[in-house]
VEXPA-980008 format. One line per field, with one value per residue: z, y, x of N, C-alpha, C, O, CB in turn. Coordinates in steps of 0.001 Angstrom, whole numbers. Glycine has a CB too. Example, Ala and Ser with C-alpha at 12.3 -4.5 7.8 and 13.67 -1.06 7.14 Angstrom:
2
n.zz: c(7800,7080);
n.yy: c(-5690,-2250);
n.xx: c(13190,12850);
ca.zz: c(7800,7140);
ca.yy: c(-4500,-1060);
ca.xx: c(12300,13670);
c.zz: c(7800,7870);
c.yy: c(-3300,30);
c.xx: c(13200,12900);
o.zz: c(8465,8039);
o.yy: c(-3319,1138);
o.xx: c(14236,13409);
cb.zz: c(9046,5725);
cb.yy: c(-4473,-598);
cb.xx: c(11308,14084);
END
This chain:
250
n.zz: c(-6217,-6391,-4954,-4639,-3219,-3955,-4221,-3827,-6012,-5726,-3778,-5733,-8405,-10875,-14072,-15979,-17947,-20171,-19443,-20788,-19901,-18871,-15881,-15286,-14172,-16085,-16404,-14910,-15313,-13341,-12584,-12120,-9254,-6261,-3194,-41,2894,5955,8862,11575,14882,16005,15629,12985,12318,9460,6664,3598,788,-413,-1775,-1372,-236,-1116,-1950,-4472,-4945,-3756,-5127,-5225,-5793,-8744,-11755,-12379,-14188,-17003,-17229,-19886,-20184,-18857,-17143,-14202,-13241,-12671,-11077,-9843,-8363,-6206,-4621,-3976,-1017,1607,4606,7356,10487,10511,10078,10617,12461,12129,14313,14403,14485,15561,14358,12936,10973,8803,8116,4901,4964,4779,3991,4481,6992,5992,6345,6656,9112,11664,11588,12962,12640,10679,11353,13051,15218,16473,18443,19227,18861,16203,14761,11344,9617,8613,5025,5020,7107,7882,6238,4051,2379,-753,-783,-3387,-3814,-5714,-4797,-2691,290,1906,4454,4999,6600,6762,7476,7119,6505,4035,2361,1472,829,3515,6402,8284,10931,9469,10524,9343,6826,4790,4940,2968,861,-986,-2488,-4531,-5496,-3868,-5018,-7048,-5368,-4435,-6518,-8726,-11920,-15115,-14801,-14560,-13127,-11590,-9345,-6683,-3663,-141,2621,5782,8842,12428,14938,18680,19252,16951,13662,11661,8373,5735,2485,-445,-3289,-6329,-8758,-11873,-13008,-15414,-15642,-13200,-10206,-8203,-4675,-2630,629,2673,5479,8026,10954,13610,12493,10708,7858,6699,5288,3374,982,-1265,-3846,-7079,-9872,-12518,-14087,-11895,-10450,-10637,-9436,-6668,-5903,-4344,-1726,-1547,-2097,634,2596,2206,2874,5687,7109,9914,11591,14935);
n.yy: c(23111,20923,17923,15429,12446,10456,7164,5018,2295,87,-784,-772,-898,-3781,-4170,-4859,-7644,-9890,-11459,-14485,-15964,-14144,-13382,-11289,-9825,-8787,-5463,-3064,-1021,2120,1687,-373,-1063,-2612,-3189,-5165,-6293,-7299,-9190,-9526,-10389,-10215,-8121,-8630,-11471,-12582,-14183,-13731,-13171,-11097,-8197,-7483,-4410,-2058,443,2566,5152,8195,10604,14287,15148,14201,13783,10459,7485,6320,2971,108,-792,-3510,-6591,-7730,-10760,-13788,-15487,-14200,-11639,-11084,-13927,-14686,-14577,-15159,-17011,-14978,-15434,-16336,-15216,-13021,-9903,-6735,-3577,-715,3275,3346,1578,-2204,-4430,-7507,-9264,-10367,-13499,-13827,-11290,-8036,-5417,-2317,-328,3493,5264,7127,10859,12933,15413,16518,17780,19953,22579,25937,25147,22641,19160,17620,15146,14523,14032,11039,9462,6869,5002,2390,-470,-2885,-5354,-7487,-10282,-9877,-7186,-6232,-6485,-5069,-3900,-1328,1073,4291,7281,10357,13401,13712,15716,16410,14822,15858,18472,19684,21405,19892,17458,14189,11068,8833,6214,6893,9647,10266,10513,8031,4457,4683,7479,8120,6799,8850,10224,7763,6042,6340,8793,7116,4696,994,83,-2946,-3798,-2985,-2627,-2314,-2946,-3958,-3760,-5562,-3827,-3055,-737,-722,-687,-336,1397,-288,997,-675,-1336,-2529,-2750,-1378,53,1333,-1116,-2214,-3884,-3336,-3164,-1867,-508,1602,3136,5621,7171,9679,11854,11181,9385,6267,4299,1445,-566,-3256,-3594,-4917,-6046,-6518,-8903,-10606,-11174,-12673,-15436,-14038,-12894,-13145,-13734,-10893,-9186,-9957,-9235,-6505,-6397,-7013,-5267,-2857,-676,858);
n.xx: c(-2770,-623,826,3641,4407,6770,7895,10140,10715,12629,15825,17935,16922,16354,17011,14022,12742,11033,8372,7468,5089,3025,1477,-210,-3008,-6128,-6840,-9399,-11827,-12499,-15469,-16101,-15414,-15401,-16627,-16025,-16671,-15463,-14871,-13876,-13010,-10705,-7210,-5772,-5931,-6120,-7169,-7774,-10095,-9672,-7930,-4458,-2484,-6,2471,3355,3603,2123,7,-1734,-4224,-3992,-5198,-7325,-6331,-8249,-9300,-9327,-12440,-13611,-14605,-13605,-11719,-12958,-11230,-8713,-6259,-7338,-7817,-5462,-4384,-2095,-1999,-253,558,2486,4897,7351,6509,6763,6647,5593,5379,2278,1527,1344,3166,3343,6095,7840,9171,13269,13136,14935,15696,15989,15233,15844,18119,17675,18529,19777,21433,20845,18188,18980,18516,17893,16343,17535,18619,17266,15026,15490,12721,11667,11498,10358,8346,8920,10959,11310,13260,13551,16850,18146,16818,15037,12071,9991,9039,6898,6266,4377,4029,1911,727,-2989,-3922,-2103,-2576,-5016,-6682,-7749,-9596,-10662,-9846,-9497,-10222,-10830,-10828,-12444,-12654,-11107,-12773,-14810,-14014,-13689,-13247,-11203,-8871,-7403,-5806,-3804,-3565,-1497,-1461,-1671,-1031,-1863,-4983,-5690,-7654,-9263,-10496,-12702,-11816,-13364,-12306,-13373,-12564,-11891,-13640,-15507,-15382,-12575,-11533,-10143,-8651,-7690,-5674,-4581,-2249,-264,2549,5122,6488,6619,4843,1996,1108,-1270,-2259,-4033,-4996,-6232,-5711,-6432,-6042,-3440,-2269,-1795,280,950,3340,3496,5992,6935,9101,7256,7707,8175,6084,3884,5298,5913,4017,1496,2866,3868,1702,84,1713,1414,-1416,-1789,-1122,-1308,-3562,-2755);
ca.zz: c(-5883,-6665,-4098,-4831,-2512,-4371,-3305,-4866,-6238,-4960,-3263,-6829,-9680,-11609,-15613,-16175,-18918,-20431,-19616,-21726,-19951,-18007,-15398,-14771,-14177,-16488,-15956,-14430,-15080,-12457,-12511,-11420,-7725,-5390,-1652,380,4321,6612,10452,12555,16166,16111,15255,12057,11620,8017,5630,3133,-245,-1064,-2302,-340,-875,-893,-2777,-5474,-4848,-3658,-5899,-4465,-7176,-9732,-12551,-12327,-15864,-17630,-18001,-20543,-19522,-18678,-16606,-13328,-13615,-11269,-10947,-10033,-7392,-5093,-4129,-3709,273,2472,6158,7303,11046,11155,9788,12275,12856,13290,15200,14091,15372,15264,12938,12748,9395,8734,7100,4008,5025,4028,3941,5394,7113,4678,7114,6941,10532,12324,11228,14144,12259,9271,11915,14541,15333,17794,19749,19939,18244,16116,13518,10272,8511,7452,4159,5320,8780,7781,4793,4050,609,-664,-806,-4883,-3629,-6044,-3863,-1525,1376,2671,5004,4875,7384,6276,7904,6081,4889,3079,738,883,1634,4287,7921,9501,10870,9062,11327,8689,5291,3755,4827,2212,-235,-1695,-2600,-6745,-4831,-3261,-6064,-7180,-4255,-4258,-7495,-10145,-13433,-16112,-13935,-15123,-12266,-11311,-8393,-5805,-2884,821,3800,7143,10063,13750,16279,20280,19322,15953,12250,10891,6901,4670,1017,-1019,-5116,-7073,-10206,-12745,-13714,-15616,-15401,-11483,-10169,-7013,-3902,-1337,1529,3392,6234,8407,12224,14558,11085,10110,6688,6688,3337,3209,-59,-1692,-4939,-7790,-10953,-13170,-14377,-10867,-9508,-11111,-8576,-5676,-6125,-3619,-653,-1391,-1038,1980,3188,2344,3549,6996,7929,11325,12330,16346);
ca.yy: c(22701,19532,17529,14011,11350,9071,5573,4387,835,-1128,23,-1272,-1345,-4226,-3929,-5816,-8683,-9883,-12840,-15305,-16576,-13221,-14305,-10895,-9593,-8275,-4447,-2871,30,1930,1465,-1911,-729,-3211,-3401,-5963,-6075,-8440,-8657,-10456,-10058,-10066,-7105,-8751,-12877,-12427,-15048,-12971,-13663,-9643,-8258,-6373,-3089,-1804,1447,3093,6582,8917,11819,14471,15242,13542,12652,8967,7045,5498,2020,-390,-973,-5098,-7287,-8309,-12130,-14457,-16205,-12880,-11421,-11529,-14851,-14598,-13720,-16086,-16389,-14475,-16063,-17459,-14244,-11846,-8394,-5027,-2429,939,4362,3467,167,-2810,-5045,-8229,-9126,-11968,-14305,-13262,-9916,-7399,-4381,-1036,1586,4762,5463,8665,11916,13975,15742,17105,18207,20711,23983,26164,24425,21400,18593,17331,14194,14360,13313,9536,8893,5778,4880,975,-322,-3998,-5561,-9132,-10087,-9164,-5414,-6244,-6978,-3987,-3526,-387,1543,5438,7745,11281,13868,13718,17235,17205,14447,16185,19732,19766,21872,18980,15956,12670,10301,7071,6527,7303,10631,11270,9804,6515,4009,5703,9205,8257,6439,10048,10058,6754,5506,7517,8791,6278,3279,-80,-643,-4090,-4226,-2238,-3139,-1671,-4038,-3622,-4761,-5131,-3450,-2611,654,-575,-1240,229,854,83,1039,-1500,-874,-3285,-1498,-1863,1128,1210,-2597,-2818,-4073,-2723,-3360,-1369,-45,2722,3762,6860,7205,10511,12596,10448,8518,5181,3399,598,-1184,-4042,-3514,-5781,-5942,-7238,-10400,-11594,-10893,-14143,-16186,-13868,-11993,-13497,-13137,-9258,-8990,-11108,-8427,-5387,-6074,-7110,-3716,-2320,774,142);
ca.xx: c(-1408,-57,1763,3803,5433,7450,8250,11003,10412,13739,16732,18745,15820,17087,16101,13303,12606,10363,7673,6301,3746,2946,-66,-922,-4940,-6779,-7289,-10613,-12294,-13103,-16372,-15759,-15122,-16233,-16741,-15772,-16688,-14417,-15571,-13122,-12978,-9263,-6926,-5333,-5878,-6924,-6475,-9086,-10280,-9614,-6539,-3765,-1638,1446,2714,4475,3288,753,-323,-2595,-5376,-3304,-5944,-6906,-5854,-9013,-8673,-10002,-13288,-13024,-14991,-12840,-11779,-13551,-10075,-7915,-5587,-8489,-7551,-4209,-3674,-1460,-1429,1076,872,4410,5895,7894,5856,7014,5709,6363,4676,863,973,2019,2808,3844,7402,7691,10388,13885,13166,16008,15177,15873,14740,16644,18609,17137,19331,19991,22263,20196,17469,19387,17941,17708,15819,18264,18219,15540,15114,15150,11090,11700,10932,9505,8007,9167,11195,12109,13322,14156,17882,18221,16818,13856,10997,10024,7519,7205,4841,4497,3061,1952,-567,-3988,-4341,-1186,-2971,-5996,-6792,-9315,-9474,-10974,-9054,-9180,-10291,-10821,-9899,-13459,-12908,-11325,-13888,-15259,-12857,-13319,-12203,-9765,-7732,-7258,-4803,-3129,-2940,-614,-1762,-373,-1136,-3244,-5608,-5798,-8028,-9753,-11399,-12593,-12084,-13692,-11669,-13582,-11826,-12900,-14892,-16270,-14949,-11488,-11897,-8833,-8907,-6499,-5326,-3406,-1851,777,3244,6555,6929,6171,3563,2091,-67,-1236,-3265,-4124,-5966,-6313,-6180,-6255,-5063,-2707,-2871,-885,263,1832,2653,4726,6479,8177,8417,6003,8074,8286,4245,3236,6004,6157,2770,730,3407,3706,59,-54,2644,286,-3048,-1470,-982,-2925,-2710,-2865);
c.zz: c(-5899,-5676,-4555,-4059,-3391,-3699,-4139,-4925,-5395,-4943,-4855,-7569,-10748,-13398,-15915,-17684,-19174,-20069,-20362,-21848,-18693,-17358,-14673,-14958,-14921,-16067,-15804,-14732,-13963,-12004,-11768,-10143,-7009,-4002,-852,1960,5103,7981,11007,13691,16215,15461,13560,11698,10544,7222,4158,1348,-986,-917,-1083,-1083,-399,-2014,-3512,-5075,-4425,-4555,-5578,-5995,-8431,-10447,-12661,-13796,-15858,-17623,-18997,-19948,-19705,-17060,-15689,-13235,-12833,-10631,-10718,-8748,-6201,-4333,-3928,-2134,811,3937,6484,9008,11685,10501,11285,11694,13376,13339,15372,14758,14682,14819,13632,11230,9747,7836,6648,4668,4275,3623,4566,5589,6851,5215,6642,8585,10631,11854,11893,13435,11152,9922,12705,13712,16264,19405,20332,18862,17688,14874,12239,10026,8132,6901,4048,7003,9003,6312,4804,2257,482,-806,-2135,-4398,-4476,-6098,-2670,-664,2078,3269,5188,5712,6867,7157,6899,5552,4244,1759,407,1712,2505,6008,8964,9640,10608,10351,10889,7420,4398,4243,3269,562,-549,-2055,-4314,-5800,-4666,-3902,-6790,-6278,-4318,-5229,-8780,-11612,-14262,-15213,-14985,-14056,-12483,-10851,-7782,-4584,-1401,1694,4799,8068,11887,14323,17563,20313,17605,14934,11759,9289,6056,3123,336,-2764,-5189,-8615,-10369,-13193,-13754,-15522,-14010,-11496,-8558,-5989,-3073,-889,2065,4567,7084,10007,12853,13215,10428,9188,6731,5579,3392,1784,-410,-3203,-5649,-8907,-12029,-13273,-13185,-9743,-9760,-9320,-7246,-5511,-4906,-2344,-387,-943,-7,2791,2894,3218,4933,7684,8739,12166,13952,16850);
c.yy: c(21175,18970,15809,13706,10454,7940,5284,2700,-391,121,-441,-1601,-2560,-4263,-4940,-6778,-9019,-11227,-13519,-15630,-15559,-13490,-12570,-9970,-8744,-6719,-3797,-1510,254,2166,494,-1935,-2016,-3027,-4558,-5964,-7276,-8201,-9789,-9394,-9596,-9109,-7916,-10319,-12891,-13794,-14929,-13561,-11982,-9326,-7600,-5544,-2452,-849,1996,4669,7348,10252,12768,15555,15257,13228,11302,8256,6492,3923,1427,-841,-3103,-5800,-8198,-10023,-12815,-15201,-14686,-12770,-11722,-13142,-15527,-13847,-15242,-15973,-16433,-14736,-15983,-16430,-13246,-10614,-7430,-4375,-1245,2020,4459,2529,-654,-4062,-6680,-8635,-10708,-12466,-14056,-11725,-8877,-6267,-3070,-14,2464,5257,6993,9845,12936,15288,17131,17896,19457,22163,24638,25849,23165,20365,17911,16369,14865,13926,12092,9574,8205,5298,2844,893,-2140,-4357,-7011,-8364,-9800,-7859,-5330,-6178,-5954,-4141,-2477,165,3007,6083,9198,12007,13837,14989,17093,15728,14825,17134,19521,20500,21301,17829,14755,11585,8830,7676,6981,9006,11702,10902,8500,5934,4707,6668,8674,7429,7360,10365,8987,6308,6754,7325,8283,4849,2297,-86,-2010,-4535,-3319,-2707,-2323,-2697,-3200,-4498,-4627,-5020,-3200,-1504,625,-1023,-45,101,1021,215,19,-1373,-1795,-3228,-2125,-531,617,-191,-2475,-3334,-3917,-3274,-2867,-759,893,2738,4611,6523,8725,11615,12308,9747,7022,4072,2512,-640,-1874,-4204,-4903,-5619,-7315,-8897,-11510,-11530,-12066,-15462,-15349,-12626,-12112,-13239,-11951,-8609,-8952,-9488,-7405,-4990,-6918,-6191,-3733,-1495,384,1454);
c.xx: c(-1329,1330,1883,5089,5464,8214,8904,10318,11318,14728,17883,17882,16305,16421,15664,13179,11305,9509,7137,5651,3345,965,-644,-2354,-4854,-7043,-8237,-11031,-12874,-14376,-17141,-15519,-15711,-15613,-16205,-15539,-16418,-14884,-14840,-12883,-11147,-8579,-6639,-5069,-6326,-5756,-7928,-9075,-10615,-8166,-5781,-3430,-269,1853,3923,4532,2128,699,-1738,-3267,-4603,-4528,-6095,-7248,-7634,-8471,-9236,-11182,-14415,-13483,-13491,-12738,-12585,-11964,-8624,-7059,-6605,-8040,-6557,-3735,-3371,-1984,-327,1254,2330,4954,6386,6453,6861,6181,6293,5573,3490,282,1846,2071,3460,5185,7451,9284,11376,14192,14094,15309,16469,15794,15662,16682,17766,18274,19310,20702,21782,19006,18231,18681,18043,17851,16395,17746,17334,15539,14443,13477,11739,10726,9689,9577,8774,9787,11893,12165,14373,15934,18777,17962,15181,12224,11123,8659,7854,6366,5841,3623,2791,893,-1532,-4310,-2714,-1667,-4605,-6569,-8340,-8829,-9721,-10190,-9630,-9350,-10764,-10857,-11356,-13710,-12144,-11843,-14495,-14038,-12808,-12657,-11087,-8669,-7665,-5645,-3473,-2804,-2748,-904,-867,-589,-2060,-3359,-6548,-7307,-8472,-10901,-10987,-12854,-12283,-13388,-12494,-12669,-12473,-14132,-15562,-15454,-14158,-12024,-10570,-9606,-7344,-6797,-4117,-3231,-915,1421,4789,7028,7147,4525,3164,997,-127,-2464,-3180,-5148,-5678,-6817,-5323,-5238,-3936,-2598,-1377,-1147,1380,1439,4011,4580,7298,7676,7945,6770,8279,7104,3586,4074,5469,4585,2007,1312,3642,2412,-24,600,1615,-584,-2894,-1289,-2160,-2199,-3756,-3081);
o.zz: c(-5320,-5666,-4766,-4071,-3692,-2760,-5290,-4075,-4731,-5491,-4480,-7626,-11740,-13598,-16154,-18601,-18490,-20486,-20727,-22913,-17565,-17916,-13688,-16063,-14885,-15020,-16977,-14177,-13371,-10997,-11137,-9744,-7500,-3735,-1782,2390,4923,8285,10864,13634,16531,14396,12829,10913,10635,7192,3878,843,-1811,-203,-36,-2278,711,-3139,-3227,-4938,-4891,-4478,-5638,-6802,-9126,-9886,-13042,-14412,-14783,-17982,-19424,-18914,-20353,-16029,-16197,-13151,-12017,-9405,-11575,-8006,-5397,-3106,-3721,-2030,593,4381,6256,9285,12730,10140,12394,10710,14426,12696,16147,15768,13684,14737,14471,10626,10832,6696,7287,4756,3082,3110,5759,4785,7418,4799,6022,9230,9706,11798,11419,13935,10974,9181,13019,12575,17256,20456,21402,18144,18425,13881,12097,10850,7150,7318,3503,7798,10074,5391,5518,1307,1118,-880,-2019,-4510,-4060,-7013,-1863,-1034,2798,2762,5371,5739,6269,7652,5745,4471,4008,613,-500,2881,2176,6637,10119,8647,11500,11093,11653,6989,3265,3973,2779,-530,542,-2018,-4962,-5423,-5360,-3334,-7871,-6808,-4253,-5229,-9386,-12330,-14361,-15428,-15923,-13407,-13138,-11497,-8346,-4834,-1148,1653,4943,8245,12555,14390,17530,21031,17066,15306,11470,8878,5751,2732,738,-3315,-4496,-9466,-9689,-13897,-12950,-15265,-13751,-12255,-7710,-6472,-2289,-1581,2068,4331,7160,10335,12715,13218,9620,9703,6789,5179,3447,1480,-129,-3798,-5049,-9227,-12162,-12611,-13293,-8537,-9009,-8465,-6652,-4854,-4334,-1593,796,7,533,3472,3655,3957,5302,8913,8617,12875,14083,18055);
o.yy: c(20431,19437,15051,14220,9721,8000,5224,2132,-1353,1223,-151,-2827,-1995,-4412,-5936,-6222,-8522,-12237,-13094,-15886,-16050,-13658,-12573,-9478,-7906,-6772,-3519,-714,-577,2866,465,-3090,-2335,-2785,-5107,-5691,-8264,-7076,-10942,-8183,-8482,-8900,-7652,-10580,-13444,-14138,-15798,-14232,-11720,-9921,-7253,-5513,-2516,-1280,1897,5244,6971,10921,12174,16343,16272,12331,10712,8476,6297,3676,2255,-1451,-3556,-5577,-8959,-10583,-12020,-15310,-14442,-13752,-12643,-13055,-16740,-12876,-16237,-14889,-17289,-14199,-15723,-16897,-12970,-10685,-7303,-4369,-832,1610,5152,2346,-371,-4411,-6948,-8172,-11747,-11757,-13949,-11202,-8984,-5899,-2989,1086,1840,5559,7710,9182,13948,16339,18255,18798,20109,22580,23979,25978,22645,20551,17451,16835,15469,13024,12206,9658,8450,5265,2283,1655,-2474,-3918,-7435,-7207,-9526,-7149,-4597,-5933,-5937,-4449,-2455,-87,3142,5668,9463,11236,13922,15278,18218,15655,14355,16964,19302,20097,21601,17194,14221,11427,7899,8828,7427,9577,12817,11054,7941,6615,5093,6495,8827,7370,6846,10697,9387,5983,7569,6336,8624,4001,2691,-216,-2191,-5277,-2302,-3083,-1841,-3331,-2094,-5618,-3641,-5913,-3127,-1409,1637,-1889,1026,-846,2087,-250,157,-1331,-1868,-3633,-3057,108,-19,-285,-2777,-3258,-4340,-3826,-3058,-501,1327,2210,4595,5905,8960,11927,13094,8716,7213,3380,2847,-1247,-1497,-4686,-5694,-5269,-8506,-9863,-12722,-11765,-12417,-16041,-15922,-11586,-11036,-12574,-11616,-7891,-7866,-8779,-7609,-4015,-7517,-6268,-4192,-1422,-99,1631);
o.xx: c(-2121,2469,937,6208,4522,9008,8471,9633,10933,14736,19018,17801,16766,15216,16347,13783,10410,10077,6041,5089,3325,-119,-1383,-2583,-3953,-7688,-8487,-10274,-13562,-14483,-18198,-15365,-16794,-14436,-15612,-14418,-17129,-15283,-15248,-12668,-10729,-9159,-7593,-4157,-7422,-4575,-8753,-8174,-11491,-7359,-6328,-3724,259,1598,5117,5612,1052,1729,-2815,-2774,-4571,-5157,-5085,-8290,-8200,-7320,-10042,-10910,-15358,-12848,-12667,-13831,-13052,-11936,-7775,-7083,-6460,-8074,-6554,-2986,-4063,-2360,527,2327,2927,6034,5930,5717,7491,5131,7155,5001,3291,-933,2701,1056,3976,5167,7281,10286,11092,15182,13809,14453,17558,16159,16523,15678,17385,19309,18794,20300,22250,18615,17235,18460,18356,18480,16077,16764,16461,16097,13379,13326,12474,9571,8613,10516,9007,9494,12839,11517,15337,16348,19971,18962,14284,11438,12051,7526,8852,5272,7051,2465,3834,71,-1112,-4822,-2274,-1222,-5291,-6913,-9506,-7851,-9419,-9835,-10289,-8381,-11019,-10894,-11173,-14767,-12324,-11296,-14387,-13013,-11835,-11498,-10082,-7578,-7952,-4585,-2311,-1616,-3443,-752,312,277,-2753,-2321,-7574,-8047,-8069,-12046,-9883,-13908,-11762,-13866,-12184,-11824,-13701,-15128,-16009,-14662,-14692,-12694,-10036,-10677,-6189,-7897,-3102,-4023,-485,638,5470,8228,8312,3559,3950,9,803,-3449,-2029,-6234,-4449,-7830,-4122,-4047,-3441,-3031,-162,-2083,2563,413,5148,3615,8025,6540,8227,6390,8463,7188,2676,3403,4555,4590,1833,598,3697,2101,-233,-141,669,-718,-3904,-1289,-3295,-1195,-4881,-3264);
cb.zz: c(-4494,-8295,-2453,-6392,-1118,-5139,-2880,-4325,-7810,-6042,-1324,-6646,-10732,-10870,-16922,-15803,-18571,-21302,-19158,-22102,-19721,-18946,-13645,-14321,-12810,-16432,-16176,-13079,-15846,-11975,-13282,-11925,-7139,-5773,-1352,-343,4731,6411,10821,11901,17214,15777,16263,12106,12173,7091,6523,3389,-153,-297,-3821,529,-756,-909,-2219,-7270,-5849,-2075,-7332,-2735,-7230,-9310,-13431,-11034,-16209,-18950,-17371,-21073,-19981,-18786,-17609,-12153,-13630,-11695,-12627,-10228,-7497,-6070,-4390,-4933,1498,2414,7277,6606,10468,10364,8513,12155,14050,13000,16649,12307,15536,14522,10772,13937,7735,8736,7975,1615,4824,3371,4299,4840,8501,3653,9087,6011,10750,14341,10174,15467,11876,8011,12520,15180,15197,17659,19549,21740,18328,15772,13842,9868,6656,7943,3912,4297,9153,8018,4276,5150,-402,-2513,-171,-6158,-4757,-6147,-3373,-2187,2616,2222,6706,3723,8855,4937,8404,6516,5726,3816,438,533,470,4489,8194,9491,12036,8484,12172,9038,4389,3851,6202,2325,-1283,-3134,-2220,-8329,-3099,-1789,-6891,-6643,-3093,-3647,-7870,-10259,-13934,-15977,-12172,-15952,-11761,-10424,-7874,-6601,-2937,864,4186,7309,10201,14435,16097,21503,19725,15808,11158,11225,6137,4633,438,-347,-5603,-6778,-10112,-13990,-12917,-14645,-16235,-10056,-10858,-7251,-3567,-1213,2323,2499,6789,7379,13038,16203,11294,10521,4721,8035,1604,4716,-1225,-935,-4745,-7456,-11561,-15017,-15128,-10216,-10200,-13565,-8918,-5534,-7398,-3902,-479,-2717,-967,1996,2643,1644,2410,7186,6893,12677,11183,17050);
cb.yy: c(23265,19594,17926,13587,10674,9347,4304,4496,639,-2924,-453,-2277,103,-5508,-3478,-5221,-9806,-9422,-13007,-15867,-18471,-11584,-16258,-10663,-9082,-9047,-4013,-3167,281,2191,1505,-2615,803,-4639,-3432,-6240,-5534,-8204,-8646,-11196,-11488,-11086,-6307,-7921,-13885,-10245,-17075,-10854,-14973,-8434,-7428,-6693,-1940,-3177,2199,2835,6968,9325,11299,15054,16754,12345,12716,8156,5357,6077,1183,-1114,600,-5019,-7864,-7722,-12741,-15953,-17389,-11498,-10092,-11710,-15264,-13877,-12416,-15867,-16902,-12721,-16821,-19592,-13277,-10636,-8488,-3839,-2813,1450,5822,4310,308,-3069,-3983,-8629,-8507,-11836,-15464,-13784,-9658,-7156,-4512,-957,1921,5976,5475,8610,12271,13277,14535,15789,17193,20773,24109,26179,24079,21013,18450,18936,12738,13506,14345,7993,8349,4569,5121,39,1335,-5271,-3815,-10624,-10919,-9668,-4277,-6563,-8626,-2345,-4714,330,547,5736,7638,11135,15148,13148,19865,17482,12560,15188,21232,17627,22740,18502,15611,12592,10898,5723,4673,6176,10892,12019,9923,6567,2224,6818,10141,7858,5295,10756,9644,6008,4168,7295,10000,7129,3535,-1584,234,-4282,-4847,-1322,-4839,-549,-5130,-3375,-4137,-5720,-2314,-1827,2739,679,-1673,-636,1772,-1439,3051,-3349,1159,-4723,306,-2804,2635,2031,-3177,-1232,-5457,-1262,-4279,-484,-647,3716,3051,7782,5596,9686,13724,10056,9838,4575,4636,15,-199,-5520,-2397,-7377,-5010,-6384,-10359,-11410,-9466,-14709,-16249,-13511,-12402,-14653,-13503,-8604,-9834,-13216,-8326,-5470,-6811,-7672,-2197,-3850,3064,-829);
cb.xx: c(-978,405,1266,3873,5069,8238,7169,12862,10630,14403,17233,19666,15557,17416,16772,12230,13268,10647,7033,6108,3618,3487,249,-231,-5986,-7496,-6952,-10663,-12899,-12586,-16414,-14559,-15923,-16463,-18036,-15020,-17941,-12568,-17585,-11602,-13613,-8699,-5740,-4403,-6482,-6790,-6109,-8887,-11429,-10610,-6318,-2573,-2502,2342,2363,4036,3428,457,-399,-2076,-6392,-2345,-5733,-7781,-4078,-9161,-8296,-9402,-14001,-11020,-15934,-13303,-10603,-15105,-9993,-8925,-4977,-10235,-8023,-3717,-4847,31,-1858,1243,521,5167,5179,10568,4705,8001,5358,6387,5404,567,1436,1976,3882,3042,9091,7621,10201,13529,12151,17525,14435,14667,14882,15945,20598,17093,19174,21062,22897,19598,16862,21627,16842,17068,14496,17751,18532,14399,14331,16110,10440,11736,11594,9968,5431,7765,12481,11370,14270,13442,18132,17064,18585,14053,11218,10133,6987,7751,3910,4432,3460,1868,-514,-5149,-4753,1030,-2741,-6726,-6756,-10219,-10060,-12319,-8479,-7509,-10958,-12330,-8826,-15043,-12644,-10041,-13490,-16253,-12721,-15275,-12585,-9783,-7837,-8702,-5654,-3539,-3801,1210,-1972,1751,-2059,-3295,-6232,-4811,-7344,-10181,-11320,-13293,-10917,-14918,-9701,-14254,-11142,-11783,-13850,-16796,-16271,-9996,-13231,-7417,-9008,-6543,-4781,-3537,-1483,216,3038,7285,8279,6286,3231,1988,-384,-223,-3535,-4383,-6609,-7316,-5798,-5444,-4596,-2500,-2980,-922,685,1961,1821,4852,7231,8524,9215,5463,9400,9672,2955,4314,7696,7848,1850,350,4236,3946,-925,1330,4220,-422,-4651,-646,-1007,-3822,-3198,-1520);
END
């Protein structure tokens, strides 16, 4: 069985163009996986020299595309994260992210309405647990909450993101067949009882270009990822990141 959450890209997709001097990475086979272990005392001061994430879609045993098989740049997204500091924070149920300057908040209101039963009233499922997007509509950050068996059949609960594989596995999951993968990397964040593990993917589909993260607490899978498209990842590339791999699930 095949299960897919789609993330829309922007709340108004605008039709993309073309660049001339398009700055973006080289694509990786994934072979190319690498690791990358981060140890800060603090929940989320990162100012990291590994990518962030932010999503287009999850696909649950979606085939993962081949790519060309291409030596990762030394000069690449990797070194593209801001501190995000002086940005506001929200704090949604479990996480919290950081928001790029400018950004409006997108959420979808609660739907009392669309829920009733019985038993009395009862919300609607949001879409999205968080949703912000520049003031064009172009530029999205969104975070997604889902239970972990519904992206990956298992009887036991999910209690971190390598349960449900290696960071290769688990772009099976997260990144959608038909993608260029960018990037891939697994950060380890200290927390009070030990080391959180995010998985982060930075891909290219349909003229977007994507970044995002995930990690998994108490069966819960949490994805948060910032979208745009391609002709504007060169300019605003590095602050979408930034916005990604700030996520912390609390």
């Amino acid at each position: 069985m095949v299960m897919a959450i789609l993330l829309s890209l922007s709340p108004h997709p605008p039709k993309p163009h073309q660049n001339p001097n398009p700055s973006t990475p080289k694509p990786i086979s994934l072979s190319a996986f690498q690791s990358t272990a981060l140890f800060n005392s603090s929940r989320r001061q990162l100012i990291l020299n590994a990518p962030s994430l932010c999503f287009l879609s999850l696909i649950l045993n979606y085939p993962v595309p081949k790519s060309r098989a291409e030596t990762l740049p030394s000069k690449s997204i990797l070194s593209g994260i801001a501190n995000t500091k002086s940005w506001s924070q929200f704090y949604g149920d479990g996480f919290a992210i950081r928001v790029p300057p400018q950004f409006a908040d997108i959420t979808e209101p609660e739907d009392y309405n669309a829920g009733l039963s019985l038993y009395g009233d009862k919300a609607k499922p949001k879409t999205f647990a968080a949703r912000f997007a520049s003031s064009d509509g172009s530029e999205v950050v969104s975070v997604v909450i889902r239970p972990s068996n519904q992206l990956k059949i298992t009887f036991l609960e999910a209690k971190d993101i390598t349960d449900f594989g290696s960071l290769k596995e688990a772009a099976r999951i997260f990144v959608p067949g038909g993608s260029t993968l960018y990037s891939a990397r697994t950060i380890k964040i200290k927390e009070d009882e030990g080391f959180r593990t995010y998985y982060f993917y930075e891909f290219g589909r349909d003229e977007q270009h994507v970044a995002l993260v995930a990690a998994v607490n108490s069966g819960k899978a949490f994805i948060a990822g910032a979208t745009a498209p391609q002709s504007k990842w060169g300019d605003d590339g590095v602050k979408l990141r930034s916005a990604a791999v700030s996520l912390t699930v609390l």
